[in-house]
N, CA and C atoms as a LAMMPS dump frame, in Angstrom:
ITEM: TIMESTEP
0
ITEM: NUMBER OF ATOMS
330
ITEM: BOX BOUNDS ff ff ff
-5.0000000000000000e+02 5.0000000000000000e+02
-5.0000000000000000e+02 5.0000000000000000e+02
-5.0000000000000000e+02 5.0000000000000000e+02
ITEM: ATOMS id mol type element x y z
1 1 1 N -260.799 -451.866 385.624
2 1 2 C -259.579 -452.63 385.478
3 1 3 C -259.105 -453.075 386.857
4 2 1 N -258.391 -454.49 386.946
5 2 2 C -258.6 -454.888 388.416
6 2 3 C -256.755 -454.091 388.125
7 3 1 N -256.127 -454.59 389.725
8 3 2 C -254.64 -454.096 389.597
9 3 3 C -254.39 -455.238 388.939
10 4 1 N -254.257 -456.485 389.034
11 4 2 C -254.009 -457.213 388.358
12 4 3 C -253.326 -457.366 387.21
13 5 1 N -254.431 -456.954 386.188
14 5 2 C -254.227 -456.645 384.964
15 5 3 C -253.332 -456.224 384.553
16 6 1 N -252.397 -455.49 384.88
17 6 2 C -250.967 -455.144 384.395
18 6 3 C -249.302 -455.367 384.647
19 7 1 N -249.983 -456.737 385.403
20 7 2 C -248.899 -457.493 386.284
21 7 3 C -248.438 -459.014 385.738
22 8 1 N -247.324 -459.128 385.301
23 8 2 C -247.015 -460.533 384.846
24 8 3 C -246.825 -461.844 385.626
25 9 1 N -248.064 -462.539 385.576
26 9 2 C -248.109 -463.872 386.318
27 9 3 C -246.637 -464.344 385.879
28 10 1 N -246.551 -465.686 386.373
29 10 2 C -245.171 -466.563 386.445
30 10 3 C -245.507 -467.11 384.831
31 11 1 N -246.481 -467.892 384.423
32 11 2 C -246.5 -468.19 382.992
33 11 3 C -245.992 -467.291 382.095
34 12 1 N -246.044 -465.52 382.266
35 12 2 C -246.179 -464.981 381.264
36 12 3 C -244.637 -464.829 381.057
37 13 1 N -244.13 -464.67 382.543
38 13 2 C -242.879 -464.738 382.782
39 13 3 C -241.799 -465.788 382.218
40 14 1 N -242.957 -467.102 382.162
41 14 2 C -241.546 -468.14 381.654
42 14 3 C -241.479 -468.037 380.242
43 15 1 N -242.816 -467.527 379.085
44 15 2 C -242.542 -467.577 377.717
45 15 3 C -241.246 -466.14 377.362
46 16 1 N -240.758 -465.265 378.585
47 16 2 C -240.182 -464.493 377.695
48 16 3 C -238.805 -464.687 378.788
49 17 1 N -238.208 -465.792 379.059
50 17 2 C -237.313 -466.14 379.677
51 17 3 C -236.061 -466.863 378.849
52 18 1 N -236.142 -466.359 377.377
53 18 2 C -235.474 -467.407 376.452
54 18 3 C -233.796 -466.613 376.58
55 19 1 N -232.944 -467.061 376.825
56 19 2 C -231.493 -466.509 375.919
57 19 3 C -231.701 -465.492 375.819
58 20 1 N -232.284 -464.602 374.234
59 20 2 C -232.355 -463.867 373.113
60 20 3 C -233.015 -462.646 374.423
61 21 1 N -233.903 -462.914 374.672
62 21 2 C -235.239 -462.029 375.735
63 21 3 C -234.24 -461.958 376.504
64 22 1 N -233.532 -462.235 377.582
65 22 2 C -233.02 -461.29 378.537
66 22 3 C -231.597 -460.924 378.458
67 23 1 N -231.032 -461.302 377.491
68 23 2 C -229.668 -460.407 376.477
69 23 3 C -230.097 -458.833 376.231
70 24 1 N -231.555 -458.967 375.536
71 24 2 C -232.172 -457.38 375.133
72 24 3 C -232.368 -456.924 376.084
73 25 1 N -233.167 -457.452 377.352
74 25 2 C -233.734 -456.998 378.039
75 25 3 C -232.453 -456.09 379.206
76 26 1 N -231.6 -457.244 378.953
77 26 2 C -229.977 -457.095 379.573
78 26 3 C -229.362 -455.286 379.16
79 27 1 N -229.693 -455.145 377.647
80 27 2 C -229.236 -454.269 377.039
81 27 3 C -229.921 -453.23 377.36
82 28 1 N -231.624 -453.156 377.753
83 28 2 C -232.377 -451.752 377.669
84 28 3 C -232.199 -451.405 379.315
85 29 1 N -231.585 -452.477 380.19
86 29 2 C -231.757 -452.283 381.506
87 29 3 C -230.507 -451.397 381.516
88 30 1 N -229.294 -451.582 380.523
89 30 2 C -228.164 -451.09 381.022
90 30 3 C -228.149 -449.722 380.553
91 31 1 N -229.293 -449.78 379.335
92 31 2 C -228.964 -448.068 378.989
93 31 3 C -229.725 -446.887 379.697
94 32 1 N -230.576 -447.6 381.033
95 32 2 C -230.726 -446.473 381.891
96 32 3 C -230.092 -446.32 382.938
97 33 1 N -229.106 -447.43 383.508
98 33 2 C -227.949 -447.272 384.136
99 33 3 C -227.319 -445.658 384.212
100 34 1 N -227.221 -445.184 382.776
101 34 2 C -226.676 -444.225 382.649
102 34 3 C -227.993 -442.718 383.148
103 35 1 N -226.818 -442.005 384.12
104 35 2 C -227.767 -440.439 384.005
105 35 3 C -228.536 -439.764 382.832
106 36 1 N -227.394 -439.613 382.421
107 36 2 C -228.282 -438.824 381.37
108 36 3 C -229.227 -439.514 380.062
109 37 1 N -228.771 -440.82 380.109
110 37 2 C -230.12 -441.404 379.139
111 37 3 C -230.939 -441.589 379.872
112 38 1 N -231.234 -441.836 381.115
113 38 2 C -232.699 -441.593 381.871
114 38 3 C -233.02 -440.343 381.974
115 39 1 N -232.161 -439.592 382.021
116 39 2 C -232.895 -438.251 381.917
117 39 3 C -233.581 -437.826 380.373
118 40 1 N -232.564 -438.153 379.338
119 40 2 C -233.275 -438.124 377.885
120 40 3 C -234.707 -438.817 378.101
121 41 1 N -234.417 -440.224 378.66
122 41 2 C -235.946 -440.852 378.457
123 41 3 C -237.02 -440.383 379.045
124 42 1 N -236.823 -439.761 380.159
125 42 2 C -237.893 -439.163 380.939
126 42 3 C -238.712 -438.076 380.822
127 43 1 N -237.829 -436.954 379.791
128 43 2 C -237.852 -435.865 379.086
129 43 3 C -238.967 -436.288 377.364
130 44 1 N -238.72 -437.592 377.253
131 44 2 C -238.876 -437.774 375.975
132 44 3 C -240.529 -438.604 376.329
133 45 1 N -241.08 -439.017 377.635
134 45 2 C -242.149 -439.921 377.794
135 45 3 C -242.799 -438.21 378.326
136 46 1 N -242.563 -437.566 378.216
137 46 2 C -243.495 -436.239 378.331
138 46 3 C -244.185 -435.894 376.917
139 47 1 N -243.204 -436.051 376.133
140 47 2 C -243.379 -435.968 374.15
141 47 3 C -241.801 -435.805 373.763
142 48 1 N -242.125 -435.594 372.88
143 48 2 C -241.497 -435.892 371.32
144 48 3 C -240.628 -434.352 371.959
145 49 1 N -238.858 -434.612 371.166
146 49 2 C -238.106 -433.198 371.322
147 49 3 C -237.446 -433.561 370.247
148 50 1 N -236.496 -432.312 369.952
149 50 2 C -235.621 -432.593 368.727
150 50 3 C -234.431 -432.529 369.438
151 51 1 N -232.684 -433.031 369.022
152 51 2 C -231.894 -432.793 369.945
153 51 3 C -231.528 -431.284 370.74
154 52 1 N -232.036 -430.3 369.954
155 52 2 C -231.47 -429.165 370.551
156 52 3 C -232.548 -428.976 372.147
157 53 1 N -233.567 -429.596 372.215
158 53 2 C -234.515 -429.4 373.022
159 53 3 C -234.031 -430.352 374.339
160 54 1 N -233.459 -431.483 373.785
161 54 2 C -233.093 -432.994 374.332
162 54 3 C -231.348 -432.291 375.012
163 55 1 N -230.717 -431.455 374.531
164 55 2 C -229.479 -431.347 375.202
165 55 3 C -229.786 -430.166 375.926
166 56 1 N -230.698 -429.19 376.209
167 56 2 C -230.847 -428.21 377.444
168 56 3 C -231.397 -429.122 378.591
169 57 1 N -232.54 -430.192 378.555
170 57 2 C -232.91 -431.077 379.499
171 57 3 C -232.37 -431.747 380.036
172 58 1 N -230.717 -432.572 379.23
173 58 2 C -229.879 -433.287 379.688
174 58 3 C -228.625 -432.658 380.264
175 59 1 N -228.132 -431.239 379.757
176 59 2 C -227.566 -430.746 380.43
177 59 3 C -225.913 -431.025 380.323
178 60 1 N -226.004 -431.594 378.484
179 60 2 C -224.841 -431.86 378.221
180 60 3 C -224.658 -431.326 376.752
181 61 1 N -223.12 -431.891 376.395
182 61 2 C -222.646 -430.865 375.037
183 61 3 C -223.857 -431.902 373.934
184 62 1 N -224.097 -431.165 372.885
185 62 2 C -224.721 -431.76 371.587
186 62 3 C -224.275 -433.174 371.126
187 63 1 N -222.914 -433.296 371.166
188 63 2 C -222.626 -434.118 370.822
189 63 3 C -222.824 -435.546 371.627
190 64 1 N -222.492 -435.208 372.644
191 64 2 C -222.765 -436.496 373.864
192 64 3 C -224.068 -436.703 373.992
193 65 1 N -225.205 -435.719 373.198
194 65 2 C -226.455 -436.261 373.691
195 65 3 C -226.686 -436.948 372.197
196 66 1 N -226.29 -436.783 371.396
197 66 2 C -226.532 -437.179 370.086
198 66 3 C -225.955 -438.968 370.214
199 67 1 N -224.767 -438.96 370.891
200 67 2 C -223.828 -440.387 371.329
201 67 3 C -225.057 -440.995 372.054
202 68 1 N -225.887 -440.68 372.819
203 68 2 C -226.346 -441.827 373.838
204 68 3 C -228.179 -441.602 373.173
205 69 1 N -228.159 -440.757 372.453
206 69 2 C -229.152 -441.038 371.526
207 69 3 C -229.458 -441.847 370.664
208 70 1 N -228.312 -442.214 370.046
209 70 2 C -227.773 -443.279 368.729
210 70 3 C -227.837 -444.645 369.615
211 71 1 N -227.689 -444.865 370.993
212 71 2 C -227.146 -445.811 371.547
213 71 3 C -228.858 -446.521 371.849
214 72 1 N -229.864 -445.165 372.181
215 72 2 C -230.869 -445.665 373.234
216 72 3 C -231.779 -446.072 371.96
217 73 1 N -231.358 -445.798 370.581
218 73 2 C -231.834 -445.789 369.165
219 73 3 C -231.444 -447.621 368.897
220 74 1 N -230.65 -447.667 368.939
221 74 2 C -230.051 -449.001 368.958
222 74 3 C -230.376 -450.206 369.547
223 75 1 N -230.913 -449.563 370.941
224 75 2 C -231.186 -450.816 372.134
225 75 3 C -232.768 -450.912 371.755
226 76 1 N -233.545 -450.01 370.727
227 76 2 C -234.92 -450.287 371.005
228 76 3 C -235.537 -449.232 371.627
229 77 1 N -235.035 -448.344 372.125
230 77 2 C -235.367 -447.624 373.622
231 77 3 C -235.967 -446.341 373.432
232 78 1 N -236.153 -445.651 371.833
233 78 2 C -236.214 -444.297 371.793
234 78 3 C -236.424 -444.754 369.531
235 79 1 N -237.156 -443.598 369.456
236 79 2 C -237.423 -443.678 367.284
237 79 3 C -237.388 -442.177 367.091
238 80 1 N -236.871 -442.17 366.163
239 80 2 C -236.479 -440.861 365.103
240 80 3 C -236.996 -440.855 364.34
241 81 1 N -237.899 -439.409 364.123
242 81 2 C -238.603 -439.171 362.828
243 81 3 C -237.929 -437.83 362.256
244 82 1 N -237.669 -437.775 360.856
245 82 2 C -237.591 -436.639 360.339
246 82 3 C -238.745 -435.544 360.057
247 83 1 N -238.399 -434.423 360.738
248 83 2 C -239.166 -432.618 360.386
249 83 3 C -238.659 -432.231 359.754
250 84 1 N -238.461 -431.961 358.497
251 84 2 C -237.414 -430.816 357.681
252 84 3 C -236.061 -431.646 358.135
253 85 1 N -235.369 -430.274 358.241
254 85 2 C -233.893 -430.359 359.248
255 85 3 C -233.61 -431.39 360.07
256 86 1 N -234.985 -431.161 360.758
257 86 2 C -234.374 -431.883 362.598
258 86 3 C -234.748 -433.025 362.323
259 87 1 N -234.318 -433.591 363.492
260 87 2 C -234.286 -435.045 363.706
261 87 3 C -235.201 -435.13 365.123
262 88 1 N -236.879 -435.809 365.329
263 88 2 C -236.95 -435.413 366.203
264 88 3 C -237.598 -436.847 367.068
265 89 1 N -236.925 -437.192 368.821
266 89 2 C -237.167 -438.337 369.22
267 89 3 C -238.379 -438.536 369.73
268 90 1 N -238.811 -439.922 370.541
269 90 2 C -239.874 -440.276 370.747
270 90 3 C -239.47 -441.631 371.641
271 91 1 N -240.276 -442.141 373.04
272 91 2 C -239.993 -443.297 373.437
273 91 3 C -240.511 -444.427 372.386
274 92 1 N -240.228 -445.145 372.118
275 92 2 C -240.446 -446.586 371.194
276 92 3 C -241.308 -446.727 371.442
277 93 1 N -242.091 -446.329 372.987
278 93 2 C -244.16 -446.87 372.625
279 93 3 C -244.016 -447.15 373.925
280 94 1 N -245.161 -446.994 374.653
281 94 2 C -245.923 -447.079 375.903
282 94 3 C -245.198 -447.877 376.96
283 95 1 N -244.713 -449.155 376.398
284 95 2 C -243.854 -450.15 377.566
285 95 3 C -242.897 -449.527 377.909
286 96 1 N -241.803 -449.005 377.06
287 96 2 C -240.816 -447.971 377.544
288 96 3 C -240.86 -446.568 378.372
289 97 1 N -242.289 -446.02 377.988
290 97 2 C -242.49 -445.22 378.722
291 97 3 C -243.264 -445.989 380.256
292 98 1 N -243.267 -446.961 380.499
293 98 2 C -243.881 -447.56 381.58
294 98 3 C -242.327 -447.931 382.371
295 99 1 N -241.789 -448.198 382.098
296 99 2 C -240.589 -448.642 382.598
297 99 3 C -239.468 -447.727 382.979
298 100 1 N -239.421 -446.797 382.068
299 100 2 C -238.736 -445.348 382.975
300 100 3 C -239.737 -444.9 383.826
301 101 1 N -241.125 -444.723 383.682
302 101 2 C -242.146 -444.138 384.766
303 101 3 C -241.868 -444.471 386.077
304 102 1 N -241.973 -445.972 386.393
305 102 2 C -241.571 -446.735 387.248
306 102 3 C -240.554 -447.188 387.828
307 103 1 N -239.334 -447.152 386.99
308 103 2 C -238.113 -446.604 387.501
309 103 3 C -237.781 -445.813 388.499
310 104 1 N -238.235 -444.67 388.041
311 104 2 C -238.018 -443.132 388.701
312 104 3 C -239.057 -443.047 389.638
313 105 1 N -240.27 -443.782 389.773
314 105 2 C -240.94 -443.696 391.102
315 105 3 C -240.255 -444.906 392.099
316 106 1 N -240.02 -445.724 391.295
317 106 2 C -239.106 -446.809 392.453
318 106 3 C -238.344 -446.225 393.391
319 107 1 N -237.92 -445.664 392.446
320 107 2 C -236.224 -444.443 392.88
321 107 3 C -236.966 -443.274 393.921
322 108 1 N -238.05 -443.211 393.315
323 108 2 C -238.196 -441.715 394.349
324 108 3 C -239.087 -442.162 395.557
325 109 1 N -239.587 -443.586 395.57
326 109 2 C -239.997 -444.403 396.938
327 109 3 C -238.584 -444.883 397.453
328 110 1 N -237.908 -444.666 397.345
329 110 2 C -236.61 -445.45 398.199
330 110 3 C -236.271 -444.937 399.252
């Protein structure tokens, strides 16, 4: 695989430049703004947790992780499957986990 390959030329760039595309894109950028949903997400591109697993990692009450769970659920950013009881999360799929990856190495090259 060259490096290339996983890098968006300017063409690929102008088909997803519409309105609609960077409103969302607007929306998933802002929900890692926040601490602790990057920390949920980062926790969650390791695997799959249920919230009780997801609020010792984040380091907040149940409820507030359940609030920005619903939120990162919303933007696209994170999917819920039912186990029995629990409710248990997952990043939305590989691009999301590419984008907190890289985030947090951006962040930790700075």
């Amino acid at each position: 695989m060259r490096a290339r390959d996983n890098v968006a030329d300017a063409s690929d760039l102008q088909k997803h430049t519409s309105g609609d595309t960077i409103e969302v894109a607007t929306t998933m950028l802002g929900m890692l703004a926040d601490p602790t949903r990057l920390r949920l997400l980062a926790a969650l591109v390791a695997g799959e947790r249920d919230v009780t697993g997801l609020t010792e990692v984040a380091g907040a009450a149940r409820p507030a992780v359940s609030q920005h769970l619903g939120k990162l659920r919303l933007a696209g950013l994170v999917r819920v499957r039912r186990e029995g009881r629990r409710q248990v999360y997952a990043v939305a799929g590989p691009h999301v986990a590419r984008l907190v990856t890289e985030v947090l190495r951006a962040a930790a090259g700075h």
